[in-house]
LOTOR-534885 format. One line per field, with one value per residue (C-alpha): residue in one letter; residue number from 1; chain; x, y negated, z negated. Coordinates in nm, 4 decimals. Layout:
residues N
kolza = A,...
kedo = NUM,...
zaro = A,...
east = X,...
north = Y,...
up = Z,...
END
This chain:
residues 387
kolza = X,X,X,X,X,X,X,X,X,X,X,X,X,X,X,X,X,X,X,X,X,X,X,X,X,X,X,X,X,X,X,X,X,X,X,X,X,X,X,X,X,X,X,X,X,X,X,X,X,X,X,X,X,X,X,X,X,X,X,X,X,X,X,X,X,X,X,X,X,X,X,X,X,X,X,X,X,X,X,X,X,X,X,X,X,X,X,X,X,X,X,X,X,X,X,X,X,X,X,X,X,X,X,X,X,X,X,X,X,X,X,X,X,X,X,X,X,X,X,X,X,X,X,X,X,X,X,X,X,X,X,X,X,X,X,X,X,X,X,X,X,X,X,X,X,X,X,X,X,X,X,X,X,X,X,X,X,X,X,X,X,X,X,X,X,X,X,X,X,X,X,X,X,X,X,X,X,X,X,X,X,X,X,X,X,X,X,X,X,X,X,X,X,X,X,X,X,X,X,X,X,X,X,X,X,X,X,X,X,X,X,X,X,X,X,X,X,X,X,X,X,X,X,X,X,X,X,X,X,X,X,X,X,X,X,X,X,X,X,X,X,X,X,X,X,X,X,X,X,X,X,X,X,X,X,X,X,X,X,X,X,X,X,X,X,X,X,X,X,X,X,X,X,X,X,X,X,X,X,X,X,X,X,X,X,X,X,X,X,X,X,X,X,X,X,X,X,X,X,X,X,X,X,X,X,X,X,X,X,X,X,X,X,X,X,X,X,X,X,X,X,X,X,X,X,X,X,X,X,X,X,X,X,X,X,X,X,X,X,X,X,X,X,X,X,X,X,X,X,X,X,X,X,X,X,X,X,X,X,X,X,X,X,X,X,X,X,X,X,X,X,X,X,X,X,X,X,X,X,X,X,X,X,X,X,X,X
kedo = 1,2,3,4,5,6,7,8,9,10,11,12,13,14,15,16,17,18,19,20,21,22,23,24,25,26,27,28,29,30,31,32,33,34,35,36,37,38,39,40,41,42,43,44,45,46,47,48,49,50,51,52,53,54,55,56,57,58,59,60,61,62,63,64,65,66,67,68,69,70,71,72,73,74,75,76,77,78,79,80,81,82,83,84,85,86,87,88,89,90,91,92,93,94,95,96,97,98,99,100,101,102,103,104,105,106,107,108,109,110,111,112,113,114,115,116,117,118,119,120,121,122,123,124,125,126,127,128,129,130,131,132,133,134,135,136,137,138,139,140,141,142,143,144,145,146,147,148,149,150,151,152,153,154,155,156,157,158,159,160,161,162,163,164,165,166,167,168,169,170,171,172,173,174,175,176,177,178,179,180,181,182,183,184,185,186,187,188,189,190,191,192,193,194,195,196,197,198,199,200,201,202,203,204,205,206,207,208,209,210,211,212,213,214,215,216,217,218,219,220,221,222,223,224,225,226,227,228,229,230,231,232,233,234,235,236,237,238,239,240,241,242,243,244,245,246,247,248,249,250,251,252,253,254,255,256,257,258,259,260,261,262,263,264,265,266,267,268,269,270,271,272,273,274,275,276,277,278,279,280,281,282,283,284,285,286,287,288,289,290,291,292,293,294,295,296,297,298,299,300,301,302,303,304,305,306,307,308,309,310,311,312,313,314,315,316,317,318,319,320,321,322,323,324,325,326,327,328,329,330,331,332,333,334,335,336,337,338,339,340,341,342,343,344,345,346,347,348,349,350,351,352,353,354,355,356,357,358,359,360,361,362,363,364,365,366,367,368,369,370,371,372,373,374,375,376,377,378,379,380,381,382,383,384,385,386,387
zaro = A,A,A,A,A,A,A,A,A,A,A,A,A,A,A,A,A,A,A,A,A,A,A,A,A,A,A,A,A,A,A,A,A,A,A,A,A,A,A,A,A,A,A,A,A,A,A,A,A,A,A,A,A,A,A,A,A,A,A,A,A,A,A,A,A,A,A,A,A,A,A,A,A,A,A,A,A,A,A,A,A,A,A,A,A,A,A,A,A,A,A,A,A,A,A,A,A,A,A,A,A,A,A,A,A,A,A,A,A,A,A,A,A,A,A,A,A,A,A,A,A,A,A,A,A,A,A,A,A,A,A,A,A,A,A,A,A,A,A,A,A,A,A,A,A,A,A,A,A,A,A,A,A,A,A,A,A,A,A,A,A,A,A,A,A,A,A,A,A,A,A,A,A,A,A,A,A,A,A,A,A,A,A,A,A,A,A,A,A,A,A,A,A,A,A,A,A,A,A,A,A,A,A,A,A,A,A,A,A,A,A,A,A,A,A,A,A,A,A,A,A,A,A,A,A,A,A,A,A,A,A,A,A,A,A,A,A,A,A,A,A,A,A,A,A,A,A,A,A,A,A,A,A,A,A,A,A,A,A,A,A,A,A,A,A,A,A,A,A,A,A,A,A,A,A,A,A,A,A,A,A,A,A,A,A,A,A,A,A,A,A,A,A,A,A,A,A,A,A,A,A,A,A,A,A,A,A,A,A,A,A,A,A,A,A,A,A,A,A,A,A,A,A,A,A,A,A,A,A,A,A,A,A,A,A,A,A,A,A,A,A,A,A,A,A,A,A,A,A,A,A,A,A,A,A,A,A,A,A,A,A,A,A,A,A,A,A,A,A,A,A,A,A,A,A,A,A,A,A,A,A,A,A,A,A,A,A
east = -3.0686,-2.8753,-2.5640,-2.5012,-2.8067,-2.5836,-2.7470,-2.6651,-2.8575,-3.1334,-3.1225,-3.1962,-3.4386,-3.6320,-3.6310,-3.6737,-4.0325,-4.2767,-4.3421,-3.9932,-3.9343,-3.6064,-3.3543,-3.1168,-2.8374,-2.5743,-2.3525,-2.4175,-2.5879,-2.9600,-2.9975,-2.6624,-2.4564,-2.0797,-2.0395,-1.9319,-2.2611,-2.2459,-1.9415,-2.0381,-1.9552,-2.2624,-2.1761,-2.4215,-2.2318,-2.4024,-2.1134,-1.8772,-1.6682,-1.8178,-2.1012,-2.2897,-2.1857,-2.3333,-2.6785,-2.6381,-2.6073,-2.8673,-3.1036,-3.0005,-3.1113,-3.4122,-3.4759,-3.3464,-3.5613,-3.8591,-3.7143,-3.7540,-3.7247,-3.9233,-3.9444,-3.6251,-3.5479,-3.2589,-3.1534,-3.1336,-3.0596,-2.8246,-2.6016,-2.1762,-1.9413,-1.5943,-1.3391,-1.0229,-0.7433,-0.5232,-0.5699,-0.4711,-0.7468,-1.0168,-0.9629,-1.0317,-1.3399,-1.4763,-1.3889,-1.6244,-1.9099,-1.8835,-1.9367,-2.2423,-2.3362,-2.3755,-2.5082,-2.8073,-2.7306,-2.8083,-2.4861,-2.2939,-1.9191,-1.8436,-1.5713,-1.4323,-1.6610,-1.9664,-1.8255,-1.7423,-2.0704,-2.2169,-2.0285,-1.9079,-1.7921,-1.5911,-1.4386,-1.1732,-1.2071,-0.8637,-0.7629,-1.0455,-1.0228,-1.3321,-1.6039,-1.8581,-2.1643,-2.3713,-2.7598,-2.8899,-2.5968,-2.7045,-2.6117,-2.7186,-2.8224,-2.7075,-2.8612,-3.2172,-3.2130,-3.1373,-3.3653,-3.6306,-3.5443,-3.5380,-3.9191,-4.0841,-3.9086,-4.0598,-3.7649,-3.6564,-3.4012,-3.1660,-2.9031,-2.6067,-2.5578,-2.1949,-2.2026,-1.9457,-2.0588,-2.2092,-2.3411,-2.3854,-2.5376,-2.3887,-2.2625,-2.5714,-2.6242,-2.8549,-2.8108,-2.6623,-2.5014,-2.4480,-2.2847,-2.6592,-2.9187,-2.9189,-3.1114,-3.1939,-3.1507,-3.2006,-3.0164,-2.7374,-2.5998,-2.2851,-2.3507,-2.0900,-1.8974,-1.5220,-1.6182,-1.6596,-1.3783,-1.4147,-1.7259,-1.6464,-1.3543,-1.6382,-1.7298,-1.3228,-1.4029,-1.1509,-1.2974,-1.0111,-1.1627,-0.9261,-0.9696,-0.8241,-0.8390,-0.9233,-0.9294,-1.2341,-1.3037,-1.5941,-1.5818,-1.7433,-2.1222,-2.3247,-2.6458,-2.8000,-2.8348,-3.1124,-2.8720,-2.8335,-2.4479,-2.3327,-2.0697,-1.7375,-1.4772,-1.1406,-0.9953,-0.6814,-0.5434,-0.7867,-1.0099,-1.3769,-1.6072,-1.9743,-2.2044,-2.3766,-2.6466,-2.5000,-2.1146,-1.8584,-1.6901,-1.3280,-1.2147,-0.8729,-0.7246,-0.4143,-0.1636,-0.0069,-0.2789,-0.3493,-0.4268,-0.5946,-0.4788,-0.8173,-0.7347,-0.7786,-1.0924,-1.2413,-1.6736,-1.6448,-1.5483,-1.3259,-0.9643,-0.7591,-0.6810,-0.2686,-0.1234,0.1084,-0.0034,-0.3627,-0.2815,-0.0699,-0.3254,-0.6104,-0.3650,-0.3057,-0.6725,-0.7947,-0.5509,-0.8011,-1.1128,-1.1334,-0.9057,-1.1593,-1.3621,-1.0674,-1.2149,-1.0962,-1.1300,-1.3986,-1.4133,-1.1530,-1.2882,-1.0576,-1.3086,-1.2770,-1.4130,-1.2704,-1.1359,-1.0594,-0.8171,-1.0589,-1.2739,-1.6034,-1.7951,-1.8100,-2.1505,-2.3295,-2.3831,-2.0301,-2.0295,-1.8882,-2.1486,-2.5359,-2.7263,-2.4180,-2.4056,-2.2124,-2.3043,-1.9701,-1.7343,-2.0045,-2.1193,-2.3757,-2.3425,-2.4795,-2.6193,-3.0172,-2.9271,-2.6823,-2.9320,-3.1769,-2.9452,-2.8725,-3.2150,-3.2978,-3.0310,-3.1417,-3.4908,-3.4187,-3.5464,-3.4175,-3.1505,-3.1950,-2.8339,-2.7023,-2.3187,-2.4039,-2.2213,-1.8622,-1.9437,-1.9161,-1.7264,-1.5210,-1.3371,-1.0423,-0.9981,-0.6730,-0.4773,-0.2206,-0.3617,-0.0611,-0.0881,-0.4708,-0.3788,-0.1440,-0.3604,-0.6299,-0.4114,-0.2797,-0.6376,-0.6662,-0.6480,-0.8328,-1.1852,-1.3046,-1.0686,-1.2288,-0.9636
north = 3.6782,3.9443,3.8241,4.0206,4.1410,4.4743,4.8028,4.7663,4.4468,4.5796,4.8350,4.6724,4.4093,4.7267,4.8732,4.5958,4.5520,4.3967,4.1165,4.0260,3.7286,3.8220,3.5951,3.7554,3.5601,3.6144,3.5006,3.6140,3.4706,3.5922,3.9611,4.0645,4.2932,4.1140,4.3122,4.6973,4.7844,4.7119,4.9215,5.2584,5.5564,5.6572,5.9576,6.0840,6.3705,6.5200,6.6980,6.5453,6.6782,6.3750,6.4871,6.1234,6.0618,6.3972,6.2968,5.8831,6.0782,6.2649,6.0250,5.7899,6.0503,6.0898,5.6977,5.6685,5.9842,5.8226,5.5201,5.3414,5.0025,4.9424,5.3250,5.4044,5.6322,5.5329,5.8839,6.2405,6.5195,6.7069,6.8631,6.7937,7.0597,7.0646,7.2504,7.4285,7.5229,7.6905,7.9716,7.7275,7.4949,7.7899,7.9139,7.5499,7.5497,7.8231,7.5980,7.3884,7.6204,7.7408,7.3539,7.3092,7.6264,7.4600,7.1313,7.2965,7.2398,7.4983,7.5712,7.8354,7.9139,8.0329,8.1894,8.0024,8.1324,7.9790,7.6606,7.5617,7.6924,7.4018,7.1348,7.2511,6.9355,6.8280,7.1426,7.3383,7.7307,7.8102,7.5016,7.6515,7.9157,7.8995,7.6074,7.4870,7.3715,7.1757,7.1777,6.8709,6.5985,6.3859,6.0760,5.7039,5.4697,5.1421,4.8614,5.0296,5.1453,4.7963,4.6487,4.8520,4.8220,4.4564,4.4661,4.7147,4.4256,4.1555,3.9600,3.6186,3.6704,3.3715,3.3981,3.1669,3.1001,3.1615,3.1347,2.8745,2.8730,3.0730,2.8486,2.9099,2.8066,2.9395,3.3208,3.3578,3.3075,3.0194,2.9435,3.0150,2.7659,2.7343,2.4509,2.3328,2.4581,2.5525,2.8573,2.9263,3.2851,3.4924,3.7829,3.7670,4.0765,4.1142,4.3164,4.1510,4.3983,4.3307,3.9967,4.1151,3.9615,3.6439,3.6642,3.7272,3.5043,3.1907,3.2760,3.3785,3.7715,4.0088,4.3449,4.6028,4.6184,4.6667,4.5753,4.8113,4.8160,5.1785,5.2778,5.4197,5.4915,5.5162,5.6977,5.5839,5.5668,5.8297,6.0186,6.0193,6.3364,6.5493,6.7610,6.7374,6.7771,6.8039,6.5306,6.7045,6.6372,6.7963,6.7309,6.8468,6.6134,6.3300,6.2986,6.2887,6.2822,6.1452,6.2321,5.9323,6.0395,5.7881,5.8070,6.0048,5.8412,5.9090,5.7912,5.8895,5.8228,5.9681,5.6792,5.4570,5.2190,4.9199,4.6802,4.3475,3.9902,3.8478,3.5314,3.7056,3.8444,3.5861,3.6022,3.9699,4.2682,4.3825,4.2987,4.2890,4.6135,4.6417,4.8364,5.1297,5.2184,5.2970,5.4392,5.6869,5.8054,5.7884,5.9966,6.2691,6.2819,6.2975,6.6105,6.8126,6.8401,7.0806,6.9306,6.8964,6.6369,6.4228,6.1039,5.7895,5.5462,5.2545,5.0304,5.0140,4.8934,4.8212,4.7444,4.7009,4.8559,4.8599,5.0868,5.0935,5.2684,5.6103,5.6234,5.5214,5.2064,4.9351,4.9469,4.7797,4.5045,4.2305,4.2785,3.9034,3.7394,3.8144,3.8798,3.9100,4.2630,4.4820,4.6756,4.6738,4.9576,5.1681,5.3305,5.3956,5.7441,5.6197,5.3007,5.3994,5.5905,5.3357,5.0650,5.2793,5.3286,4.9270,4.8483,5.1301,4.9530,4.5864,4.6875,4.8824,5.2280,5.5558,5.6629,5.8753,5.9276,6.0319,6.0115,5.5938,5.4549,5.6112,5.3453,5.0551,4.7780,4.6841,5.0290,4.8711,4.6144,4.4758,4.7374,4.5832,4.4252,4.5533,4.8717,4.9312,4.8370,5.0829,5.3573,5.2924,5.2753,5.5971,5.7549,5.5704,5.9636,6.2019,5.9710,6.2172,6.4933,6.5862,6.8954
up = -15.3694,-15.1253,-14.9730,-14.6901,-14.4072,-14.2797,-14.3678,-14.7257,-14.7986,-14.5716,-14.7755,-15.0558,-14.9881,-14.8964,-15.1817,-15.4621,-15.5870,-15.3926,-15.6862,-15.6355,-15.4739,-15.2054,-14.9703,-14.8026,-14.6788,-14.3640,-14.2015,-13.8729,-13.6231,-13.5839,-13.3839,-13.4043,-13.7109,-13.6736,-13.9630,-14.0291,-14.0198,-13.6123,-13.5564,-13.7856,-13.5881,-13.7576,-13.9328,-14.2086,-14.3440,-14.6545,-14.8753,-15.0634,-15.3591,-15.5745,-15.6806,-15.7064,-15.3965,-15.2256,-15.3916,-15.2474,-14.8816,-14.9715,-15.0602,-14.7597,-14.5251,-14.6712,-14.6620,-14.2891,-14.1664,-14.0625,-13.9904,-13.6069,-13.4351,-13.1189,-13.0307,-13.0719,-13.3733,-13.5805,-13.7546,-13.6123,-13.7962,-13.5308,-13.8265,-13.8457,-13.8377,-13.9899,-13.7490,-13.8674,-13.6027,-13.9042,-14.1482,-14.4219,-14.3303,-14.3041,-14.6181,-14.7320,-14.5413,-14.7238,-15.0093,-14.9047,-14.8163,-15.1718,-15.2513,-14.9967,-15.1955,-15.5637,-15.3581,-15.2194,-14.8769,-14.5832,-14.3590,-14.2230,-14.1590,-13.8195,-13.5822,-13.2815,-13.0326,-13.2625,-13.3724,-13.0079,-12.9112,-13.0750,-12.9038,-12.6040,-12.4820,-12.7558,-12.9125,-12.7269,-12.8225,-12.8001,-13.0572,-13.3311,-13.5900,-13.7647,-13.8485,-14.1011,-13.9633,-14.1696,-14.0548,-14.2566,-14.0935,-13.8730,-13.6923,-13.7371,-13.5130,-13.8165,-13.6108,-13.5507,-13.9125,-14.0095,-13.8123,-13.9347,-14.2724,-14.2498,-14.0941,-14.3852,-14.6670,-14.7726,-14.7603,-14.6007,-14.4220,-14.3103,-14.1181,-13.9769,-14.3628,-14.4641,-14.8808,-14.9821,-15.3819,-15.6587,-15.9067,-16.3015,-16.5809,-16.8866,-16.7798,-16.6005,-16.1914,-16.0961,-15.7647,-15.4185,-15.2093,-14.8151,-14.6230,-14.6047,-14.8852,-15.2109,-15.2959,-15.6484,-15.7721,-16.1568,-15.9466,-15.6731,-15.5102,-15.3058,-15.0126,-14.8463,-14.7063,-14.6180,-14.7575,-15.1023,-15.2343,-15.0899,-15.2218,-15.5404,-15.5665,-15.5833,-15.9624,-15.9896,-15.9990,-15.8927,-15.6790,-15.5622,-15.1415,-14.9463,-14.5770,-14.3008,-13.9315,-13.7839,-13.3800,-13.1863,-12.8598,-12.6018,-12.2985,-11.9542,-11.9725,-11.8321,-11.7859,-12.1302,-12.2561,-12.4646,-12.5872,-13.0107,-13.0419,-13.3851,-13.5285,-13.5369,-13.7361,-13.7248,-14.0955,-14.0973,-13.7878,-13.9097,-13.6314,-13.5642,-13.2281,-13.1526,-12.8842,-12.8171,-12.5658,-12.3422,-12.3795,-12.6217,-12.8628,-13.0831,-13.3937,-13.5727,-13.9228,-13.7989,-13.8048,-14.0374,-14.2491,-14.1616,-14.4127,-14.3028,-14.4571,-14.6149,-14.4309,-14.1275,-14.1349,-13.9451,-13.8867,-13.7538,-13.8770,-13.5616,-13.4910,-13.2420,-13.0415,-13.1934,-12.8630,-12.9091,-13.2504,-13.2195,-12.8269,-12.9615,-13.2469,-12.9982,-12.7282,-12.9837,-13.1188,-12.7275,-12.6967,-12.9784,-12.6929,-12.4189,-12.1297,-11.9005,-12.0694,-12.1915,-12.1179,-11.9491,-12.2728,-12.1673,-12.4992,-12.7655,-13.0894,-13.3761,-13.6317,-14.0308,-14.3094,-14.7081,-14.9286,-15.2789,-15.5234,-15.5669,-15.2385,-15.4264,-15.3899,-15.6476,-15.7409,-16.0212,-16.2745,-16.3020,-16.6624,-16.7315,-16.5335,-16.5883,-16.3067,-16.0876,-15.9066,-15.6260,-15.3814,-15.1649,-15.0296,-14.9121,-14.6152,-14.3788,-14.5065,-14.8662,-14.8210,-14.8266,-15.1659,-15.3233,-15.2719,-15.4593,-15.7567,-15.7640,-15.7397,-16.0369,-16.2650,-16.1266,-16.2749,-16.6112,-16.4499,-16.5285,-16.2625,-15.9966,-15.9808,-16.3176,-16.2213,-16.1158,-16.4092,-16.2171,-15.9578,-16.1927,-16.0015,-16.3393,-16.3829,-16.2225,-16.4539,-16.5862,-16.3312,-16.1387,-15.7832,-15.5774,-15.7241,-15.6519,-15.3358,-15.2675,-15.4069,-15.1985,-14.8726,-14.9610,-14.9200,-14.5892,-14.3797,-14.6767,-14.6028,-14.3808,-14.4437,-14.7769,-14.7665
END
């Protein structure tokens, strides 16, 4: 039993053996991803200074690179590249190519004239140094790659089925329960998202997720294009930028966090838009591109993802509670690979990912709530800066 049917319960119900009998369970209403999976940017970035982590992106590329829904693929490869405006932050960029280095991956640091060569429309020459381009990024397309993860399963998949109980039998899951059905289960994973801890609050477990709101931006829709732009990221203001064939889109970390109650989370994983806070972020994240293509903003989105206290995912067995596992806090960036390391330790297989055990959703325990809390908000503008 999967609770959740975003990318990372797709994921998984993908990837569990074909004699295993699967249900996966959502919320949602049928055709449409109210979770964070439908508002992912979309970024697949490769490198990350965690090792386990660099081989979960890894591996999720690999998973989403043949991957399409009705024609339309759902990953492309166009590379990300890391832009520095400072000395400071160029020296730290060859930090990180000496990283990409002992990871294997092909990339290549470059002056301003190259780096803005490779998005023209988003970088602005005389605000770059230097960049790192990184060939094997690409971009995600979460619905499609759900959908066709969804379709190569096995699973059932039910939706409009909110989970109001866990039931046990000993220290061991039996059962899941909806307003409606009861669905017996030896094995129930919580790929719930932002709803992890509700989740896991029905058998009275404690996860540190953290739910925060975070701005992006579309611009007006236009002509789509053929062009491959690279993802860009500008780490040391906090700010990233997406070509999406159709329409450019703007994220920012750059402002104060913003935790969200767990009360009001509501159905959806999107708040809403807070006014002068985010306007002001977005304003000084629009100022990075090349003035000419500062864009009228379209669509504001102030969706929700969670954090926790180290910037890892909680992934793994609930050591109190046999066949209770979590596969929460984690991205589109490593959900294909994550969901390969769950289903490896689901099934008693050697891991693919020797670094897994860091994940281990129990390494919090018996640390002060607040305090977790507090930690994790204080990573809330290093996710993507990585400097």
């Amino acid at each position: 039993m999967v609770i959740g049917a975003g990318i990372v319960g797709a994921s998984i119900a993908a990837q569990l053996p074909e004699d295993v009998s699967v249900t996966v369970l959502d919320q949602g209403p049928s055709g449409r991803l109210r979770g964070s999976t439908g508002h992912a940017p979309g970024y697949v970035g490769l490198l990350n200074e965690v090792p386990v982590l660099t081989e979960l992106a890894r591996a999720s590329a690999e998973l989403y690179d043949d991957l399409e829904l009705d024609g339309v693929q759902g990953f492309d490869r166009v590379g990300g590249v890391e832009v520095a405006s400072t000395p400071e932050t160029a020296a730290k960029l060859e930090e990180r190519a000496e990283l990409a280095v002992r990871a294997g991956l092909p990339h290549r640091l470059l002056d301003a004239a190259g780096t803005a060569a490779l998005a023209p429309d988003l970088i602005d020459p005389a605000q770059c140094l230097a960049g790192l381009h990184y060939a094997q990024d690409g971009t995600a397309r979460a619905g499609v790659i759900t959908g066709a993860l969804r379709k190569r399963s096995r699973a059932r998949f039910v939706d409009d089925a909110a989970v109001v109980g866990i039931e046990l039998r000993g220290n061991r899951v039996s059962a899941v329960r909806t307003a409606t059905e009861s669905f017996p289960a030896d094995d129930v994973v919580l790929a719930s998202g932002i709803w992890g801890s509700l989740v896991a609050s029905l058998v009275d477990q404690r996860i540190p997720l953290t739910p925060v709101a975070h701005p992006y931006v579309y611009g007006p829709k236009r002509a789509e294009s053929a062009a491959r732009t690279p993802f860009v990221r500008w780490p040391e203001q906090h700010v990233y930028a997406r070509d999406h064939g159709d329409r450019f889109g703007l994220g920012t970390y750059d402002h104060a966090p913003q935790p969200v109650p767990l009360d009001r989370l509501g159905r959806t994983a999107e708040q809403p838009w807070p006014g002068e806070l985010f306007d002001d972020a977005v304003g000084r994240a629009m100022a990075l591109l090349p003035e000419a293509n500062r864009f009228p903003i379209a669509e504001r989105l102030n969706g929700v993802f969670s954090m926790t206290p180290d910037n890892l995912p909680l992934l793994g067995a609930f050591p109190d509670i046999t066949g209770l596992w979590s596969a929460v806090a984690i991205w589109v960036t490593s959900a294909g690979g994550a969901a390969r390391g769950l289903v490896e330790l689901m099934c008693d297989k050697p891991s693919s990912f020797p670094d897994v055990d860091r994940l281990r959703p129990d390494r919090f325990a018996g640390q002060d709530p607040a305090d977790l809390e507090a930690r994790a908000l204080r990573l809330y503008r290093d996710i993507y800066a990585s400097l």
